[in-house]
Backbone atoms as SQL, in Angstrom:
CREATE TABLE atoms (id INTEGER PRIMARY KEY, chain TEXT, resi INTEGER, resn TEXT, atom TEXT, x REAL, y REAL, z REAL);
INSERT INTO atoms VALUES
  (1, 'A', 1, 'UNK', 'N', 122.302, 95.086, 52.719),
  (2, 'A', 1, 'UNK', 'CA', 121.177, 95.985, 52.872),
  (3, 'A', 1, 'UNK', 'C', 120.763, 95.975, 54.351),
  (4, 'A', 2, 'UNK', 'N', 120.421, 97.312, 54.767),
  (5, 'A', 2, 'UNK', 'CA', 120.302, 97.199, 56.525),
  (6, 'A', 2, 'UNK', 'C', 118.955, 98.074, 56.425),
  (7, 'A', 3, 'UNK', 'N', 118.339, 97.268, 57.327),
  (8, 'A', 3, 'UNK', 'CA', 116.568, 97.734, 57.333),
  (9, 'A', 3, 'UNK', 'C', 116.492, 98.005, 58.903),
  (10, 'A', 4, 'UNK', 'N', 115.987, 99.381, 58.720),
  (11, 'A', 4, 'UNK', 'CA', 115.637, 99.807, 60.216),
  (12, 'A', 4, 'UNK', 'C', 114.301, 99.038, 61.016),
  (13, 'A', 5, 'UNK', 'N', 114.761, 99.171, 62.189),
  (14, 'A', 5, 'UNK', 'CA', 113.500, 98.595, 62.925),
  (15, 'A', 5, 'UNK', 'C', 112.942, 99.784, 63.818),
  (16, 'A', 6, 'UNK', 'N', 111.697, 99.860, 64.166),
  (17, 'A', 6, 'UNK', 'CA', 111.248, 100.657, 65.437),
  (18, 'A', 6, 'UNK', 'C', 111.377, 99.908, 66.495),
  (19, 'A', 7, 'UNK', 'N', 112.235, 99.773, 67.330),
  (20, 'A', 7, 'UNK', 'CA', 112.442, 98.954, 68.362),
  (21, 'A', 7, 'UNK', 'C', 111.950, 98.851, 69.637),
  (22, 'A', 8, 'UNK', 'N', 111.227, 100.226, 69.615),
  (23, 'A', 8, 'UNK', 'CA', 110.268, 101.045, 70.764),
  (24, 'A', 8, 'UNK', 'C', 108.689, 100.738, 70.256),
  (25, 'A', 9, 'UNK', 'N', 108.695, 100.296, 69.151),
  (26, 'A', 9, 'UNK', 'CA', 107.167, 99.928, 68.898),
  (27, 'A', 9, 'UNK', 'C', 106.617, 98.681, 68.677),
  (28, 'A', 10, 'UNK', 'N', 107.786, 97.898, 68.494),
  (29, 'A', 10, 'UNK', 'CA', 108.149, 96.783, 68.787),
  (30, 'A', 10, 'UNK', 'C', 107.996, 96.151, 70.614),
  (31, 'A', 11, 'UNK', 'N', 108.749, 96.591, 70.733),
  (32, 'A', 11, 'UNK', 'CA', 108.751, 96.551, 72.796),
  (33, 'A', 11, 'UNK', 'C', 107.711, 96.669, 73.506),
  (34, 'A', 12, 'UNK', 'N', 106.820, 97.667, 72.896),
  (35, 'A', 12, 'UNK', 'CA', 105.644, 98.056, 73.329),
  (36, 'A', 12, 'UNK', 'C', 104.357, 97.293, 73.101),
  (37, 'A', 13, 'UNK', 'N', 104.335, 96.637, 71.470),
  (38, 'A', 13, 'UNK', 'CA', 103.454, 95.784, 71.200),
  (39, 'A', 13, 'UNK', 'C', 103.499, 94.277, 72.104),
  (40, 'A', 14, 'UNK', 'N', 105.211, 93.918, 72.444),
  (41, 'A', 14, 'UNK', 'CA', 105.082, 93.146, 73.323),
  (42, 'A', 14, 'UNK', 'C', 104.552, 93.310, 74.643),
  (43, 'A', 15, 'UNK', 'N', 104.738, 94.261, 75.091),
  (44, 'A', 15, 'UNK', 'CA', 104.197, 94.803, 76.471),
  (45, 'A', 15, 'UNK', 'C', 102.410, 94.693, 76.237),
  (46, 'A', 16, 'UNK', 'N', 101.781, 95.178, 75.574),
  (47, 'A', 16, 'UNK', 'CA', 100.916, 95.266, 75.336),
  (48, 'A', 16, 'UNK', 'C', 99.749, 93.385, 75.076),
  (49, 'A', 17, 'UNK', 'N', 101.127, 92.994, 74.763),
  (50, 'A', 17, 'UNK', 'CA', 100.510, 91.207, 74.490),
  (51, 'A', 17, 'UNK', 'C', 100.403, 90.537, 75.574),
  (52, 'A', 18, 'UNK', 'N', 101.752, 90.783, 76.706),
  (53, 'A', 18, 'UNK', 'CA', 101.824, 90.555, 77.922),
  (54, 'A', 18, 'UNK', 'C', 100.577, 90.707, 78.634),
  (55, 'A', 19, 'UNK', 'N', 100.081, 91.771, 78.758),
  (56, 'A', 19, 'UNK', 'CA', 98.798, 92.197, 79.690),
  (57, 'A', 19, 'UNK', 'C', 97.912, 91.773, 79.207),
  (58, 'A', 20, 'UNK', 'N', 97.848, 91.701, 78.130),
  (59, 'A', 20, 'UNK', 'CA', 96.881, 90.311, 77.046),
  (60, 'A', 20, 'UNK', 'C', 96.248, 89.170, 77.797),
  (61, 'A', 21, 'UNK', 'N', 97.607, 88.472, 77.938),
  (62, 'A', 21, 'UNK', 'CA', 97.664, 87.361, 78.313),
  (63, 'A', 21, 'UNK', 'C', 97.855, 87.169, 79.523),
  (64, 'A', 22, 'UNK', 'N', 97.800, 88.326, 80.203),
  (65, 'A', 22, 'UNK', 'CA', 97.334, 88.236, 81.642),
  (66, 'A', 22, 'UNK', 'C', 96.162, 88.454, 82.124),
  (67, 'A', 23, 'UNK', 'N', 95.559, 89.121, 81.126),
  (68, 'A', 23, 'UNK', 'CA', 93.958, 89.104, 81.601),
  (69, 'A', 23, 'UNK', 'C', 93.316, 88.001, 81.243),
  (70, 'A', 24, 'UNK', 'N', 93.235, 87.572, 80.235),
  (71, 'A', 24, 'UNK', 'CA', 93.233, 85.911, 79.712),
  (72, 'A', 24, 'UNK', 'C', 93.211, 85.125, 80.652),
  (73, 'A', 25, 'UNK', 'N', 94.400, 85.480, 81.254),
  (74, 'A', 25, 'UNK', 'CA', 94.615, 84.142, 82.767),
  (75, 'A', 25, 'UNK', 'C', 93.341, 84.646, 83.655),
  (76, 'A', 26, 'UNK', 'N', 93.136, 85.723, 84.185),
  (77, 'A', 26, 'UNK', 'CA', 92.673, 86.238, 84.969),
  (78, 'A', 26, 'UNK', 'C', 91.210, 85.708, 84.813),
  (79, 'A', 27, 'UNK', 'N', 90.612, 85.940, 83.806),
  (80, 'A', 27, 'UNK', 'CA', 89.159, 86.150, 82.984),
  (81, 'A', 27, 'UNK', 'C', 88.967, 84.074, 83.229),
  (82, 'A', 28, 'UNK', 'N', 89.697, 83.436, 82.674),
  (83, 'A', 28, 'UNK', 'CA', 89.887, 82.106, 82.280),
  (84, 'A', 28, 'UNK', 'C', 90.513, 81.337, 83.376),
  (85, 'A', 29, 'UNK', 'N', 90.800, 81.667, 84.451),
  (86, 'A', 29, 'UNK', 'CA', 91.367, 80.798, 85.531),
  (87, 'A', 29, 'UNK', 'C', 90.919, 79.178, 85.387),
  (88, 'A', 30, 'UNK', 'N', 89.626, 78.641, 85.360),
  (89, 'A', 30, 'UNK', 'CA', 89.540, 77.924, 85.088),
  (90, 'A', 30, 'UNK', 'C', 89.083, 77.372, 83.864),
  (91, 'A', 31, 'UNK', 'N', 89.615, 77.549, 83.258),
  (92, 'A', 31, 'UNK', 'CA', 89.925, 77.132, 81.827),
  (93, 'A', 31, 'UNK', 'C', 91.143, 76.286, 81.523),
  (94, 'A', 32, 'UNK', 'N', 91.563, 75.038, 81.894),
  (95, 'A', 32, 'UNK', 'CA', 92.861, 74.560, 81.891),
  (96, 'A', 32, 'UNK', 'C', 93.654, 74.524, 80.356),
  (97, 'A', 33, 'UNK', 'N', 93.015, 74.524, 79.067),
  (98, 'A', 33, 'UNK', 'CA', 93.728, 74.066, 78.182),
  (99, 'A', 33, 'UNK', 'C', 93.907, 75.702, 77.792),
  (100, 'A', 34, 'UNK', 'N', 93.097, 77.050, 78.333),
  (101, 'A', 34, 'UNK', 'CA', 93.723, 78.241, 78.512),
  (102, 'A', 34, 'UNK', 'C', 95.278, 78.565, 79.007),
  (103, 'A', 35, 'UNK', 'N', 94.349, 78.181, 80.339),
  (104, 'A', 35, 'UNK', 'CA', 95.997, 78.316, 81.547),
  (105, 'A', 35, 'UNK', 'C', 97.014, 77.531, 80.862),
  (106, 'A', 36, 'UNK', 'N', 97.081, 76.507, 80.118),
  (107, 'A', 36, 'UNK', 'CA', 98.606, 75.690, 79.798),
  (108, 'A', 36, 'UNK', 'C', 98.782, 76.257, 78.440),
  (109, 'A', 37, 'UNK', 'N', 98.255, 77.208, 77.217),
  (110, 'A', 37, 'UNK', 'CA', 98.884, 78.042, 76.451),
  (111, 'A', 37, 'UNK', 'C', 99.089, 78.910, 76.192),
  (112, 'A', 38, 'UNK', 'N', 98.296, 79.521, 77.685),
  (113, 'A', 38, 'UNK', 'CA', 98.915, 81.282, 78.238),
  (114, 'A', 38, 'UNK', 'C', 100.439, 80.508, 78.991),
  (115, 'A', 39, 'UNK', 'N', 100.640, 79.935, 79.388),
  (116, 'A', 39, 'UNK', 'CA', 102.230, 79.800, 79.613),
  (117, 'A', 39, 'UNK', 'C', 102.697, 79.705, 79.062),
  (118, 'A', 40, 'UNK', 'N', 102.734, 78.904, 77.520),
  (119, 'A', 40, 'UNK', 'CA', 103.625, 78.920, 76.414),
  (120, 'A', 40, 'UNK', 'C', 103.840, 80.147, 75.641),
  (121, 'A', 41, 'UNK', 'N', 102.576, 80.765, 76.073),
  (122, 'A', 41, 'UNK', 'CA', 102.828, 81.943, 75.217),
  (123, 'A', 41, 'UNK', 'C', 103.209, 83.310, 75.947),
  (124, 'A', 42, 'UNK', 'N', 103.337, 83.177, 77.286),
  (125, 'A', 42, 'UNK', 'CA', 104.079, 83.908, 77.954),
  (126, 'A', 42, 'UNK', 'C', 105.697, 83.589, 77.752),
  (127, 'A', 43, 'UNK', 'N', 105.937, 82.406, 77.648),
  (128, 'A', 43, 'UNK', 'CA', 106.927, 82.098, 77.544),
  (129, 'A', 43, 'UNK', 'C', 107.523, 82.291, 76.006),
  (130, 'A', 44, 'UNK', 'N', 107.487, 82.228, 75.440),
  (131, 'A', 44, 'UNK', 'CA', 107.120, 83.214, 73.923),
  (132, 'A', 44, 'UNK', 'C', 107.419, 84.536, 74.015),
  (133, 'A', 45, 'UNK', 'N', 106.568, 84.932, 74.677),
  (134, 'A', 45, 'UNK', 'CA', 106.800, 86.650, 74.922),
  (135, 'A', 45, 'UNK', 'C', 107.937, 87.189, 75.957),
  (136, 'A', 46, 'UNK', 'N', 108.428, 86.122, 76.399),
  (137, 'A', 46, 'UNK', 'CA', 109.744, 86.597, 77.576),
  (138, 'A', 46, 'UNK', 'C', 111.063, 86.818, 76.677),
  (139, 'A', 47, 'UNK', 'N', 110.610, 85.593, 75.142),
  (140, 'A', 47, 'UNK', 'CA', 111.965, 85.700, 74.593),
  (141, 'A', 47, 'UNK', 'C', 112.277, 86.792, 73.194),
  (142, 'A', 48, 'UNK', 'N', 110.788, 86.842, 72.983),
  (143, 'A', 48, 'UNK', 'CA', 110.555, 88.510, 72.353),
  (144, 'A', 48, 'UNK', 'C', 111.195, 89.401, 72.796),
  (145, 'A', 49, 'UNK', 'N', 110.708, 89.534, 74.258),
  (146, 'A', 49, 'UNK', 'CA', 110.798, 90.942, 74.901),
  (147, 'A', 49, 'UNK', 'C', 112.482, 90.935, 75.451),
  (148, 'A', 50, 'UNK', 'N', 113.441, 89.701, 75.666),
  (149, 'A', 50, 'UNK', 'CA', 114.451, 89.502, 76.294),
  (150, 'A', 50, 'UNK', 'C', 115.217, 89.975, 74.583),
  (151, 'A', 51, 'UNK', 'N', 114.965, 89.535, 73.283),
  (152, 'A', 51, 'UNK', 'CA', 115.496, 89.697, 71.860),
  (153, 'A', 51, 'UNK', 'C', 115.275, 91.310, 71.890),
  (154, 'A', 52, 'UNK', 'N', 114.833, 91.725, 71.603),
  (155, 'A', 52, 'UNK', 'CA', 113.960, 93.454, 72.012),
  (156, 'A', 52, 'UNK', 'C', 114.971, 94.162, 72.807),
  (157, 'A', 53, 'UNK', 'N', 114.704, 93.701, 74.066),
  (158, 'A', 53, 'UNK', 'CA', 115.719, 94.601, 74.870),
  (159, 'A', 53, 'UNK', 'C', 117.294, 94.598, 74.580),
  (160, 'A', 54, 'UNK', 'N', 116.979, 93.315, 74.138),
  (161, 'A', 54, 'UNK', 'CA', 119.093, 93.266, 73.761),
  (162, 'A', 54, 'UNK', 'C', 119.427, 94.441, 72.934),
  (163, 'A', 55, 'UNK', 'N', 118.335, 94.398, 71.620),
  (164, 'A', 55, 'UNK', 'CA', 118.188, 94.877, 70.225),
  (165, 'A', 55, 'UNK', 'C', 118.536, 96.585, 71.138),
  (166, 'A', 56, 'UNK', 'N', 117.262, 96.849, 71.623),
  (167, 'A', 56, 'UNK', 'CA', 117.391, 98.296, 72.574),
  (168, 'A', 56, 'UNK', 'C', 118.798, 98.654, 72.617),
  (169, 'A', 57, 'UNK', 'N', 119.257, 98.042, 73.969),
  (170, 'A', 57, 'UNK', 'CA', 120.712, 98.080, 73.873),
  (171, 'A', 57, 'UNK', 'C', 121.634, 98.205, 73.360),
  (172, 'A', 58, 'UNK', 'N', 121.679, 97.372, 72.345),
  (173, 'A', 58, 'UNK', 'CA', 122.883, 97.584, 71.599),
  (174, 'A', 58, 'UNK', 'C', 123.160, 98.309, 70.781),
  (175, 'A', 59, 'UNK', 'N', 121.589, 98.971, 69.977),
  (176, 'A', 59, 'UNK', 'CA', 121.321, 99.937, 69.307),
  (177, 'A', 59, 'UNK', 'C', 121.585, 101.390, 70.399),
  (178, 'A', 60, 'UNK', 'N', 121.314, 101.290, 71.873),
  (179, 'A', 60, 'UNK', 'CA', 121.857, 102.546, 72.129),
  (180, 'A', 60, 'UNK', 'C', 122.765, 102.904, 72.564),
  (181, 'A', 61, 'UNK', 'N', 124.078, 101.510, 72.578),
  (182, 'A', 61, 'UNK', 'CA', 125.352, 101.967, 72.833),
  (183, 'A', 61, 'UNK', 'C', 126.198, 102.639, 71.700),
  (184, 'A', 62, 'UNK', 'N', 125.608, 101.942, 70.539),
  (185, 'A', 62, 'UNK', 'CA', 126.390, 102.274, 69.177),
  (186, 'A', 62, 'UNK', 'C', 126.174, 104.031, 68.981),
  (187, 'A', 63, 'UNK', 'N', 124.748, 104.672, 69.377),
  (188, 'A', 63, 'UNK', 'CA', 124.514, 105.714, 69.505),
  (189, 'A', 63, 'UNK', 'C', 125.321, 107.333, 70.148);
């Protein structure tokens, strides 16, 4: 069984978490136990968005 994904709305919600969590930093600078799980969770979101783009890809070569 093969289940479609929106892969563009997907991508976007990550994009959208990103700037999240950059204003977070921004707003919270000094906030340290902020600042050390806005990095984890940036780091989180790099491997979303790096899974995502592959997904992108490969879905638009097959195309």
């Amino acid at each position: 069984m093969h289940q479609a994904f929106d892969l563009k709305k997907m991508n976007d919600i990550i994009l959208c978490m990103k700037q999240g969590a950059d204003e977070l930093k921004e707003i919270g600078s000094d906030f340290p136990a902020l600042d050390r799980n806005l990095v984890r969770i940036r780091a989180s979101l790099k491997m979303l968005e790096i899974n995502i783009s592959d997904a992108i890809e490969s879905n638009s070569q097959t195309e």
